[in-house]
Structures are given as structure tokens and as C-alpha cells.
C-alpha positions in Angstrom: 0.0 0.0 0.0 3.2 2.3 1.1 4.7 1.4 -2.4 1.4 1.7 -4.3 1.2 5.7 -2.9 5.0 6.7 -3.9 4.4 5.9 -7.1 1.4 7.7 -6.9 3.4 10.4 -5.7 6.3 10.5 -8.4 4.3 10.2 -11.0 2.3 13.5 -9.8 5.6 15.3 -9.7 6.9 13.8 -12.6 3.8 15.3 -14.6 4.3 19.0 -12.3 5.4 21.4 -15.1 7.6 24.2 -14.1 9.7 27.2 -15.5 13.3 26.4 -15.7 13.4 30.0 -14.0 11.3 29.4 -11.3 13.0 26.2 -10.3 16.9 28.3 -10.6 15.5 30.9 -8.4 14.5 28.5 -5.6 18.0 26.6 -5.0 21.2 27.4 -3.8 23.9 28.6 -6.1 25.8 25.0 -7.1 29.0 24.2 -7.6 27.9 23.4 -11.0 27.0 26.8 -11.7 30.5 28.0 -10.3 32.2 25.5 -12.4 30.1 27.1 -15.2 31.2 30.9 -14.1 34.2 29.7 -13.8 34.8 28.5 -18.0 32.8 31.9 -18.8 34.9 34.1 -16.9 38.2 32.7 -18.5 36.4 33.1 -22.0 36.1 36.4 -21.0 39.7 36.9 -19.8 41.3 35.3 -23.1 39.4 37.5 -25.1 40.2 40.6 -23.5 43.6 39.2 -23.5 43.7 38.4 -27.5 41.8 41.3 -28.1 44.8 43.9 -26.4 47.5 41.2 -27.7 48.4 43.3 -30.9 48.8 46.7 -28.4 51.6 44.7 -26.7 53.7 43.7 -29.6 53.3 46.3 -31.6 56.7 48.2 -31.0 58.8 45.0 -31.6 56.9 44.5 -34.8 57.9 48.2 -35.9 61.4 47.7 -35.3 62.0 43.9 -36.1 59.6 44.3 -40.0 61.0 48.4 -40.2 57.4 49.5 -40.5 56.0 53.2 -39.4 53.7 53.6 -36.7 51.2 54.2 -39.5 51.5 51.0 -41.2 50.7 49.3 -38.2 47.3 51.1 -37.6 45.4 48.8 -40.1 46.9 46.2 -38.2 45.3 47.5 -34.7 41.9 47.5 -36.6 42.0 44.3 -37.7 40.6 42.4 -35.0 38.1 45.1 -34.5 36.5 45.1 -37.4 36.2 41.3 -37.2 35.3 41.4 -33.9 32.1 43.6 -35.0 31.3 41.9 -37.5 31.6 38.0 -35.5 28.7 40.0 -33.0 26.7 40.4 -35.6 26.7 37.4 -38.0 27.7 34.6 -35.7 26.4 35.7 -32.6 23.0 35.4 -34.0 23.6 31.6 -34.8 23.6 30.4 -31.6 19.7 30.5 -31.3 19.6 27.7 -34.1 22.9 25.5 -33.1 23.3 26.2 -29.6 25.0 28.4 -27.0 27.4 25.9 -26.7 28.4 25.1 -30.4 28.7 28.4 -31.1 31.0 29.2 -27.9 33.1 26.2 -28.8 33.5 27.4 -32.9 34.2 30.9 -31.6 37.0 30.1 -28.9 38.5 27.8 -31.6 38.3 30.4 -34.2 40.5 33.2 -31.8 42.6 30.9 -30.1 44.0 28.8 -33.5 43.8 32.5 -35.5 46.3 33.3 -32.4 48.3 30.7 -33.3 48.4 31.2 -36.5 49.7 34.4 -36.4 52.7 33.9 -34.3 53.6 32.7 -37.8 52.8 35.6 -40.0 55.9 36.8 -42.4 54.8 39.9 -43.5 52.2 42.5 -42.4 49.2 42.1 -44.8 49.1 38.0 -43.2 49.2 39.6 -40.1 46.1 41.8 -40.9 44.3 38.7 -42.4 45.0 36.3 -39.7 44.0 39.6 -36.8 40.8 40.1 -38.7 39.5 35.8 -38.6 40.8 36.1 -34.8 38.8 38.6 -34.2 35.3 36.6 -36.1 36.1 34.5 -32.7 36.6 37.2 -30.7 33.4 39.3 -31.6 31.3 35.9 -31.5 32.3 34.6 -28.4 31.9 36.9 -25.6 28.1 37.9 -26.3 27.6 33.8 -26.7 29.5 33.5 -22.7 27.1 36.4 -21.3 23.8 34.9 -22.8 24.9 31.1 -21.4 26.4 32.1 -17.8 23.0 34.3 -17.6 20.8 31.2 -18.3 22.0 29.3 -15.5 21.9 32.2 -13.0 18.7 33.2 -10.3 17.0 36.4 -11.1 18.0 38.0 -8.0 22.3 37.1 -8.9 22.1 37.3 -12.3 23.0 41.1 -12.7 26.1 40.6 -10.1 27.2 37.4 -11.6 27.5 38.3 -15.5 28.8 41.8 -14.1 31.4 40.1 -12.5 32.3 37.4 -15.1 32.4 40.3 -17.6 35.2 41.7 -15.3 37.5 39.1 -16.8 37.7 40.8 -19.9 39.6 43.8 -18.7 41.4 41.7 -16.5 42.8 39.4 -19.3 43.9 42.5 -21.0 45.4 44.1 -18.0 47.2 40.4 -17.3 48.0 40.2 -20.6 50.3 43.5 -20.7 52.4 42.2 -17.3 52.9 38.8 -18.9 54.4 40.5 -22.1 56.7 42.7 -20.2 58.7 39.5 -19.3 57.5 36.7 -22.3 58.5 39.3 -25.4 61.9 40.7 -23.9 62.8 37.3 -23.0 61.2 34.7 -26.0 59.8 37.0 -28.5 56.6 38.8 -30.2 55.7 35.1 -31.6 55.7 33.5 -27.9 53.0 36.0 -26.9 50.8 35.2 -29.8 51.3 31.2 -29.3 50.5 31.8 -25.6 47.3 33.5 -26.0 46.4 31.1 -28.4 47.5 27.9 -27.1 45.9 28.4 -23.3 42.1 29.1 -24.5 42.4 26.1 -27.1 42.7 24.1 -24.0 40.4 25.7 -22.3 38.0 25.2 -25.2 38.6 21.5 -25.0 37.7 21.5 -21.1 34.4 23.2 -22.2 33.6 20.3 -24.8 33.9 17.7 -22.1 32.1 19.9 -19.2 30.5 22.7 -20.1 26.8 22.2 -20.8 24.3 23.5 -23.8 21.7 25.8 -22.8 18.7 24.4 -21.5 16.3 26.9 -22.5 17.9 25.9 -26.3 17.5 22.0 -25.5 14.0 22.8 -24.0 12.9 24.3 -27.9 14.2 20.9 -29.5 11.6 18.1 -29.0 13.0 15.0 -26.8 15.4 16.7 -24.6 13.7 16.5 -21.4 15.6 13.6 -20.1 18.8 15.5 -20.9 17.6 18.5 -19.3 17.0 16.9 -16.4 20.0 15.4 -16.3 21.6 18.9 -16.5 19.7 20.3 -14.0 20.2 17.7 -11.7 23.6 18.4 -11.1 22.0 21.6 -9.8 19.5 19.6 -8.0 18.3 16.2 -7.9 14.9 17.5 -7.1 15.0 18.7 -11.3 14.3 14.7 -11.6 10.8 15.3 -10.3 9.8 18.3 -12.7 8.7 18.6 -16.6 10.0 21.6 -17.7 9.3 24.6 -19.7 9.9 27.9 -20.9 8.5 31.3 -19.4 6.7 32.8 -22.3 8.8 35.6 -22.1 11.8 33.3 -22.9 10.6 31.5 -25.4 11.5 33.7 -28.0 14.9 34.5 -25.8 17.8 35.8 -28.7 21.3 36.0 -27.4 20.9 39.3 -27.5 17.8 40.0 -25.4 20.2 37.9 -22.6 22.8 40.9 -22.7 
């Protein structure tokens, strides 16, 4: 009889709906949800970091190529230009493959452009290889905001992204220290491979831990087991619960996150 009424009883909570909101703002910030702060706020710090990277090695590339100041100004913009345009066109693309795919493509499109252009001979491969670093650049920082923000409560949200955002000025901050001894010492090219090299690994810790959005697995039909599994590292109580969207998210853009 005690049997019969448990199943009685998880199978009524198993058919209670609720708002993946609602259910965020009534636990306890995990350790999931650091670990998940935690990825976001280094995406944040390499791209500040790979953004400012071209500011530190700018006077050795004057002297070593015997360019003007002027010639290197195109170079400067490169990045920025690509980064504008990443924000628009690929940022966008994460509401039809995911937060998470389109973090991932964007990390790896800054961190191997990086690479790449600690092996740049001349200045106009420089300029090309800055500009599809900075595609990655522009893309993936919006996409970081709009995922960290998703697994945040309402009443954290607005301190938690503020803060994760922090890493940004941080990485470029870190960035100039750490080329006041790497360039001297190993070269302009070290730097570059550096701020490459670290958030490709990075990237590869966020294919193995970092999760998709669930309010994106929550618009593709046959997800809720997997959804449930996400949350449940959150709280085992998501077990219990069918999930859905508040109706003001479910037309949520990346942008509307920011």
C-alpha cells in the first residue's frame, strides 16, 4: 500500500510542469554553476587578453619588420573590425545551433587564429589572420554572457554576469604584465602562441564539461531527459519536474540575454 502511494506520488511530480526559471531561483547557487562561471569568466579573460595582444607587440613589430607607426594602424583594426562583425553574424547563430556550439566554434576560431599568427611573415598575413581572430573574438563573448546568464537566479544574475564580464579587462590588463617578461625574453611570436595555445585548451575543457543551454535543449523536442539530467547536477529535485519555458523566454535571442 506504502509502495502503491510513492508511485502515486512521483508520478504526480513527474507530470508538475515548471519554468526552468522558477526552479533556478529556488536553489542554492551549485558548484555546477560556479564551475560554469568559472569557464565563462576565462572566455572572458582570453578574449580581452587576444583582443589587447596586438597593443603589446606592436613596438617590436615596428622595429623587427621596419614599419611606421602608420603602417601598423590597419593592423590594430583588424581584430576590431572582425570582432564587430563576428557579434553580428555569428552571434546570431547560436539561437539555431546552440550556445554551446557556437561558444566552442568561436574560442576555436580566436585561439588557432592566435596561433596562426605567431607565424605571419609579412604584415598584410598579419592583418588577415587579426581580422579571422577577431570573427572569434566578436562571436564569443556575447555567446558566454547569454549562457552564464541562463543558469543564473534572477536575483544574482545582474552581479554574476557583471562580474564574469570583469574578466575581460582583466585578461587584458594580465595580458600586458605577462608581455613585459615573455616578449623581452622569448619573442613577439611566444606571446601570440600563448594566447592562443591556453584558451584552445580551455576550449577543449568546455567540450567535455560545459553544458548546452537548457532553455535551447528545451525548444528541441526529446530533450527533457537530458535536461533533467543537467539540472540535476543543480539539484536532484529537477528529476521530479517537466520543464518549460516562461513565455517571455521562449523567444529569448542572445541578444535580449545581454
Amino acid at each position: 500500500m506504502l509502495n502503491r502511494e510513492m508511485d502515486v506520488c512521483t508520478a504526480y511530480n513527474k507530470d508538475r510542469k515548471m519554468h526552468i526559471q522558477t526552479f533556478l531561483d529556488q536553489q542554492k547557487w551549485s558548484g555546477f554553476q560556479s564551475l560554469i562561471f568559472a569557464m565563462m569568466f576565462l572566455v572572458a579573460f582570453f578574449d580581452g587578453m587576444d583582443t589587447a595582444v596586438m597593443g603589446y607587440i606592436a613596438p617590436d613589430l615596428i622595429r623587427e619588420w621596419h614599419i611606421s607607426k602608420a603602417d601598423i594602424i590597419p593592423l590594430l583594426s583588424a581584430a576590431l573590425i572582425g570582432a564587430a562583425i563576428g557579434a553580428i553574424i555569428l552571434g546570431p547563430l547560436a539561437d539555431k545551433f546552440g550556445r554551446k556550439t557556437l561558444l566552442l566554434v568561436s574560442v576555436f576560431i580566436f585561439s588557432v587564429g592566435c596561433i596562426l599568427s605567431s607565424f605571419a611573415e609579412n604584415l598584410i598575413q598579419l592583418e588577415i589572420l587579426r581580422f579571422i581572430t577577431g570573427l572569434g573574438l566578436g562571436a564569443a563573448l556575447p555567446n558566454a554572457v547569454t549562457l552564464l546568464s541562463e543558469y543564473c537566479p534572477v536575483h544574482k544574475r545582474a552581479f554574476i554576469v557583471n562580474t564574469m564580464y570583469c574578466g575581460f579587462p582583466i585578461g587584458a590588463a594580465v595580458g600586458g604584465f605577462a608581455a613585459a617578461y615573455i616578449i623581452p625574453h622569448f619573442g613577439w611570436e611566444s606571446m601570440l602562441l600563448i594566447s592562443g595555445i591556453i584558451p584552445f585548451i580551455l576550449m577543449i575543457f568546455m567540450l567535455i564539461l560545459l553544458p548546452e543551454s537548457v532553455r535551447y535543449l528545451l525548444l528541441k523536442k526529446g530533450k527533457e531527459q537530458h535536461i533533467q539530467q543537467i539540472l540535476g547536477k543543480i539539484n536532484p529535485s529537477a528529476n521530479q519536474h517537466h520543464f518549460q519555458l516562461e513565455h517571455s523566454s521562449s523567444s529569448t535571442s542572445i541578444f535580449k540575454a545581454m
